[in-house]
N, C-alpha and C positions, 0 to 999 in steps of 0.2 A: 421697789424702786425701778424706774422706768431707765430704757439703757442709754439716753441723753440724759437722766441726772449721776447715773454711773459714768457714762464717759469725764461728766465734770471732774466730781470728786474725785476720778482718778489723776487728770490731768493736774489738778491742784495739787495732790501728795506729792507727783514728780517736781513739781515747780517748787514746792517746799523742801525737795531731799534736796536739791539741788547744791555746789559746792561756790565759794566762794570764786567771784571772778577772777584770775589770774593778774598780775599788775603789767598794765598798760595795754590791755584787754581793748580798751576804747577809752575817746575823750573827748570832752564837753570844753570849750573855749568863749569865752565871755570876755568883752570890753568896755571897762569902764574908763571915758573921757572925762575929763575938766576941760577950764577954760584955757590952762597951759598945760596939764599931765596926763599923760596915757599910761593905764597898765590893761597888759592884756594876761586874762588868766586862762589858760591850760591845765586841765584837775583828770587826770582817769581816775573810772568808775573802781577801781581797787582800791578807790580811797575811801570807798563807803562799805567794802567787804574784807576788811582785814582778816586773818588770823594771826594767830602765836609764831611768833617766827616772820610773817611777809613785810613786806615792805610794799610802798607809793609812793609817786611824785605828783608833785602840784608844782607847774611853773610859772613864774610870772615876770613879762615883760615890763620895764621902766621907761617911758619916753617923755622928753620935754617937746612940746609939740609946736610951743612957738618963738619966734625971735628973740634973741639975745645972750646973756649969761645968764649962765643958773647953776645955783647947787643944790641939790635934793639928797635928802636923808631918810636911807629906808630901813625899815624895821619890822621885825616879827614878833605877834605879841599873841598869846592864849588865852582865849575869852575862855574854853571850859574845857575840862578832860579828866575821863577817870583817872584814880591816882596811882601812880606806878607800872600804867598800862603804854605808853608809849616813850618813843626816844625820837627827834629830829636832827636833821643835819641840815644844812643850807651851803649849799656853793655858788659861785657868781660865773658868767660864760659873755663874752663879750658879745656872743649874739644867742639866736637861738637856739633853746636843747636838739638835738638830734636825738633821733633812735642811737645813736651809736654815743649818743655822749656830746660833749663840746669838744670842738675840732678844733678851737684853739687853745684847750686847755683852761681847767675848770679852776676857780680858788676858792675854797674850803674858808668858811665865816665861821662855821656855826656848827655843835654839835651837842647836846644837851637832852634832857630828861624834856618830855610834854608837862611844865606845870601848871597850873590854873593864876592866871595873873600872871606867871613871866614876861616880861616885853627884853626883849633882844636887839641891839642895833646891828645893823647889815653894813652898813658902811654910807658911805654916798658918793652922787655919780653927777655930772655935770650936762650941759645941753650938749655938747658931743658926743657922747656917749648913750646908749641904750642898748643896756645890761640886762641880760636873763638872770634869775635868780631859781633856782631847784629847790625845790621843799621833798627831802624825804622823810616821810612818816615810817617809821618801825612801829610793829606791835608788838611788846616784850613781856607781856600781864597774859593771865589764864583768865580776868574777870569778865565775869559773862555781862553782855553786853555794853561792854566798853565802847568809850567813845572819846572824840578830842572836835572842837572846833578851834581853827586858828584863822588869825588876820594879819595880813602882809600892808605897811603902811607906805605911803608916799610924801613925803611934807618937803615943800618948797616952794619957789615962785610964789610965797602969796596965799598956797594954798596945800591942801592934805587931800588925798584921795587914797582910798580904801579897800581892798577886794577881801571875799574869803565868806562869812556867814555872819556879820552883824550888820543888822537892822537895820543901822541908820547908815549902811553904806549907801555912796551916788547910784544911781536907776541903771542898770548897764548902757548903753547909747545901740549896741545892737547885739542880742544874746542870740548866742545859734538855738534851735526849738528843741527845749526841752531839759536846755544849759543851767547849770545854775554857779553860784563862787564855789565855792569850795566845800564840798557837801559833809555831814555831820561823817565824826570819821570810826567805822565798827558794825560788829554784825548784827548790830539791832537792828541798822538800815536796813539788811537782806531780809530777815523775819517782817518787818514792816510790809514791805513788798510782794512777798511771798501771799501774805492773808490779804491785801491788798487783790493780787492777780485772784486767787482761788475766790474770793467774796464775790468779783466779777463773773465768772464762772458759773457759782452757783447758781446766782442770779440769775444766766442766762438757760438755765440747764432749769430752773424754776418755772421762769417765763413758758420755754417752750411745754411744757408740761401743761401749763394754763390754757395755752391757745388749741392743744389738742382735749382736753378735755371741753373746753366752751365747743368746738366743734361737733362732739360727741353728742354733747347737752342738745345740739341742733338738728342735728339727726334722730 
């Protein structure tokens, strides 16, 4: 083995030893508009490398964007999660999360096991108002490759708008590069990744081997 297809394979094993990203490591923000609701979702990448014991936040903004009264009713509901692997909490913040928390003080909706089909009411919040809502995901299960997808709902004015990881949610209106809702939640993500980056690697650790041998053949 030539020392460009060793360098690969080595750089691949490091990137597979590699350890779960820490929470709130970094974070991807997506916005999904209607014709009257805006939620803006907030998700760190810890959300997609949990262990036993950590915890993540996914936040999401609630806005009535156009003129008039309105009451909107929002809700948490789990499209899918291994079973007995996670726990959520949800609190509401009159504005945006901070690093440091909510500065005017947070209020505590929600706290509950991740079931498959639970749908949870959040409360509701009116055109005055646009409220943060905190999603923390626990992982509290040793199941190997656990996971949870969850969806944070919007319904009023007329209309429902949707974030998090089902399908038939609205198209985002402008997703930062590379953003997505609320990404599948567990260390299967990392392992996916992992053979992902090393596959490319090899690839290129392949490649170059080809082009020095065609060279050779030329000579």
């Amino acid at each position: 083995m030539g020392r460009l297809a060793r360098a690969a394979v080595a750089a691949a094993a490091v990137l597979a030893c590699l350890p779960a990203a820490p929470a709130g490591a970094a974070t991807a923000e997506q916005v999904v508009t209607g014709e009257h609701l805006q939620l803006v979702s907030v998700t760190s990448d810890a959300m997609a490398a949990l262990a036993p014991g950590r915890a993540a936040t996914w936040d999401v903004g609630v806005s009535v964007i156009t003129a008039g009264e309105a009451t909107v009713d929002v809700s948490l509901r789990v499209l899918d999660a291994t079973a007995s692997a996670f726990e959520v909490a949800v609190s509401r913040c009159d504005q945006r999360w901070t690093a440091e928390g909510c500065s005017s003080g947070e209020l505590p909706l929600l706290e509950a096991p991740v079931t498959v089909g639970e749908s949870s009411t959040l409360g509701s919040t009116d055109a005055g108002s646009d409220p943060w809502y905190r999603v923390t995901v626990t992982m509290v299960g040793e199941a190997d490759a656990a996971q949870a997808t969850l969806q944070l709902t919007a319904d009023g004015v007329g209309e429902e708008l949707s974030t998090g990881t089902d399908p038939g949610a609205p198209v985002p209106a402008a997703p930062a590069p590379g953003a997505g809702s609320l990404p599948d939640t567990g260390a299967a993500v990392v392992g996916q990744a992992a053979l992902a980056v090393a596959a490319a690697l090899t690839g290129v650790a392949l490649a170059g081997l080809a082009r020095r041998r065609s060279r050779r053949e030329l000579t």
